[in-house]
N, C-alpha and C positions, 0 to 999 in steps of 0.2 A: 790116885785121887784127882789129881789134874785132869787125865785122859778123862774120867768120869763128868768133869765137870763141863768138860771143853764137848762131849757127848749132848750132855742135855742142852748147853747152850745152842750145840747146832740143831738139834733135834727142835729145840723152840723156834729159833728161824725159819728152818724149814716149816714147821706147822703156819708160823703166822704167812710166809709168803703162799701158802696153799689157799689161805684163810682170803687174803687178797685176791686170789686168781679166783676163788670161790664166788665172792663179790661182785667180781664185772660180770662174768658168763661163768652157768652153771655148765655147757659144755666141753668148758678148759681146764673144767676140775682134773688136778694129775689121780693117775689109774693106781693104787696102793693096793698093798695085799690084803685078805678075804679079811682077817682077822682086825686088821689094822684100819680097814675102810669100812667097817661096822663099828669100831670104838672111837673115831672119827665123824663119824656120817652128821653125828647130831648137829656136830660143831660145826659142819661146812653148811648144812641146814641154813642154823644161826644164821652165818654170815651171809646168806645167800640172803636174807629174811632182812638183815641188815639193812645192805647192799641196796633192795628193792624198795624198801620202808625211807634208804637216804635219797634215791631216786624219784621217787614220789614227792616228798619236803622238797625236793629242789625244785619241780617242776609245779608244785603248790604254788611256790614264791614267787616264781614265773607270771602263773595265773596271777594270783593277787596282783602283783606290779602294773600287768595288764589291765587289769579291772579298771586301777584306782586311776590311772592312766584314762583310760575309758570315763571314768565317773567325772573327771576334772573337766572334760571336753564336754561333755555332756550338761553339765552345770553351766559350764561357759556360753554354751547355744541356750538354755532355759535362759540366763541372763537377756542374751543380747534380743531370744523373741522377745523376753517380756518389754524390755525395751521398746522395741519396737510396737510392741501391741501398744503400749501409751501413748507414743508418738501419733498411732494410725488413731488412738482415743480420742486425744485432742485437735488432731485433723477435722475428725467429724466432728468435734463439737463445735469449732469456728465454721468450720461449712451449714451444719445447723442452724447454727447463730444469724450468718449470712443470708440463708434462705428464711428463716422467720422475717429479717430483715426486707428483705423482699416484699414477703406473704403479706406485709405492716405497711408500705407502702400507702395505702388507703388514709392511714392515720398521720404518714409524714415520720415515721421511723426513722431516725439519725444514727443510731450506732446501737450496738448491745455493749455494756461496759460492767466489770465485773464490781462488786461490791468488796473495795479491800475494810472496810473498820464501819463503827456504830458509837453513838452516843446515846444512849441508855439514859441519861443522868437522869434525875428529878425533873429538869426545868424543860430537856428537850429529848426528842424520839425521832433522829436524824442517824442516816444512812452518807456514808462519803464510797462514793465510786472512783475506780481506778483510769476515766477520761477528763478530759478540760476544754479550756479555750482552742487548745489544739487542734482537739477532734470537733470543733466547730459546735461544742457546745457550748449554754448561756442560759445566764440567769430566766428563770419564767419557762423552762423546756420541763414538759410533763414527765413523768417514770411509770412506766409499770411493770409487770413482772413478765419475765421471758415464757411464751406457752401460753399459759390464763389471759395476760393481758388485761390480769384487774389492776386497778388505779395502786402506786405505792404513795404517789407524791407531787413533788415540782423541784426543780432543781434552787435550790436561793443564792449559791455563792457558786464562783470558779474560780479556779486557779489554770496556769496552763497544762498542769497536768490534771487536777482533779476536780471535784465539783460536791457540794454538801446537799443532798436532798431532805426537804422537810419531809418527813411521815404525814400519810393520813393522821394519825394518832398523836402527834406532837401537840401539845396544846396551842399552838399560834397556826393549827390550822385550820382554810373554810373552803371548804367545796359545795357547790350547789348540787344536789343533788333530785334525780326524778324517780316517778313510781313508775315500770314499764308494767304496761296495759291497763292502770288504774289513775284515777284523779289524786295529785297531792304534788307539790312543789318546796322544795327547802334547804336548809342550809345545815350541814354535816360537820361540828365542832370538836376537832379533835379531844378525845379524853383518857391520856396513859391508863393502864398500860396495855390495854387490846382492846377498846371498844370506840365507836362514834357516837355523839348526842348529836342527835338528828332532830331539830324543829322546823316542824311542817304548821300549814294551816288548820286551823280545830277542824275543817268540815272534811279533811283528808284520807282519805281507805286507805289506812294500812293493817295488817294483821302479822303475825310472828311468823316467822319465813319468808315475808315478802322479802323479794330481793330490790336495791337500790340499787341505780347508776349515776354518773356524776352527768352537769349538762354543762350546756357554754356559760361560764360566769367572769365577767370583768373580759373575756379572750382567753381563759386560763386554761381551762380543760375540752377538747373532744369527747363527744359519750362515751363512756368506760365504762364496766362493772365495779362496785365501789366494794357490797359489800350484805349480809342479811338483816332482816332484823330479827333479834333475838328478846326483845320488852318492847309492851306499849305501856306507857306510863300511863296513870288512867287520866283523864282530862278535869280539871279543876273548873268548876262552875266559875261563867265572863274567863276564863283564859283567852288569851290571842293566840297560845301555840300549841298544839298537839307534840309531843314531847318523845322519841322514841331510841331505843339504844339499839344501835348493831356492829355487828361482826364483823370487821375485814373480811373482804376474802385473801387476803395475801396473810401469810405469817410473814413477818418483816426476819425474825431473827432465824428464817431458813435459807435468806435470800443469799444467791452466790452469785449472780447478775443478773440483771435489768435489764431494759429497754428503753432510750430516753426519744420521745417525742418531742418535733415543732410544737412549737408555739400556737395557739388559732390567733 
C-alpha cells in the first residue's frame, strides 16, 4: 500500500517537473514512451501555453510601465511649453503695448496701464487703473483705449500706484466735441449707462451715424474719436440747442488697458 503510494507521489513530481521544463523551452521537453507521450502531450501543450500566455503578461507590464513612464514625461514638457507659450504671450503683449506707445507719440503717450476694478455705481462710471504718480502720471492726463484710440476719459485722482479715471459716460462729465467734415460745435454730457447728450448749435448738420470727435476744451483733450450718433432729437421751435444722443466708441466694461495721454 505504501510502495503504491510512494509510486504515485513520485509519478506526480516527476510530471509536474516535466510540466516546468515544458514551460521555459518546448525543446527541453524529456523524450517519454510512445504511449505515455500521447497521454501526456496535451498537458505539456497546456503548459507550454501557460508558460507563453505568463511570458506575454510579463512583458505587457513592462510595456505599460514604459508607456506611463513615457506619458509622465510627456505631460511634464506639454506643461512646461505651455508655460512657456504664456510667458512668450505676455512678452508680446508688453512689446505691443511699447510700440503702440511709440506709434502714439504724436498725441504725448505716457504709459499703457492695465485696468485692475470699475465703479459702476448709480452716481459714477469710473475706471481705476493699475499706474500712479509713479509712472509720472497726474491728474487732467487723457485715457483712451489701446488700438482704436477713442476717447475713454481723463484721469481725476492719483495715488502713487493708481489713478481713477472719469468715463466719458459718468455723469460729471464734458467734452467738447466736433462734426469731422461738417458744420456743428458742442458739448458731450455724460449720460449712464452707455450713451452721450450731445448739444450742438440748432443750425448744425448732424444726421444718425455721424461720427463725433472730442476738440481742445479748457487744454483738456487732443482730437480723439469720441463716438456715433445714434438719435437726433427733433428741435423744438426758439430752441438754443440742437440736442443729439451717441454711442461710445469704446465699451468701457471690455477694457483690460488703456492708454493715458499728456495733458494739452
Amino acid at each position: 500500500m505504501r510502495e503504491t503510494i510512494l509510486r504515485r507521489l513520485l509519478f506526480v513530481g516527476l510530471l509536474g517537473l516535466a510540466l516546468l521544463a515544458s514551460s521555459l523551452t518546448r525543446q527541453l521537453a524529456p523524450t517519454l514512451p510512445a504511449e505515455l507521450s500521447a497521454r501526456t502531450a496535451p498537458i505539456f501543450g497546456l503548459g507550454y501555453r501557460l508558460g507563453s500566455n505568463l511570458h506575454a503578461a510579463i512583458a505587457a507590464l513592462y510595456d505599460r510601465r514604459d508607456l506611463r513612464a513615457e506619458n509622465r514625461a510627456m505631460r511634464q514638457e506639454i506643461a512646461t511649453l505651455r508655460l512657456e507659450n504664456a510667458q512668450l504671450r505676455e512678452e508680446n503683449r508688453r512689446l505691443n503695448a511699447a510700440l503702440q506707445v511709440r506709434e502714439q507719440k504724436a498725441l504725448g503717450a505716457k504709459a499703457i496701464a492695465p485696468v485692475i476694478d470699475e465703479d459702476l455705481s448709480g452716481l459714477y462710471r469710473r475706471l481705476i487703473i493699475g499706474l500712479g504718480e509713479k509712472d509720472g502720471l497726474k491728474v487732467g492726463d487723457p485715457v483712451v483705449a489701446t488700438g482704436s484710440a477713442g476717447l475713454v476719459g481723463v484721469i481725476v485722482s492719483v495715488t502713487p500706484k493708481e489713478a481713477v479715471v472719469r468715463t466719458l459716460v459718468d455723469p460729471e462729465s464734458r467734452v467738447a466735441i466736433l462734426l469731422p467734415g461738417r458744420r456743428g460745435r458742442g458739448v458731450a454730457f455724460g449720460q449712464p449707462p452707455r450713451l452721450l447728450r450731445v448739444e450742438l448749435s440748432p443750425d448744425a448738420e448732424v444726421k444718425v451715424g455721424d461720427r463725433v470727435e472730442s476738440g481742445a476744451f479748457q487744454g483738456l483733450y487732443p482730437r480723439l474719436p469720441v463716438g456715433e450718433v445714434v438719435e437726433v432729437l427733433p428741435l423744438k421751435p426758439g430752441a438754443l440747442k440742437r440736442v443729439v444722443m451717441v454711442r461710445p466708441l469704446v465699451q468701457f466694461s471690455l477694457l483690460e488697458e488703456v492708454m493715458v495721454l499728456r495733458s494739452l
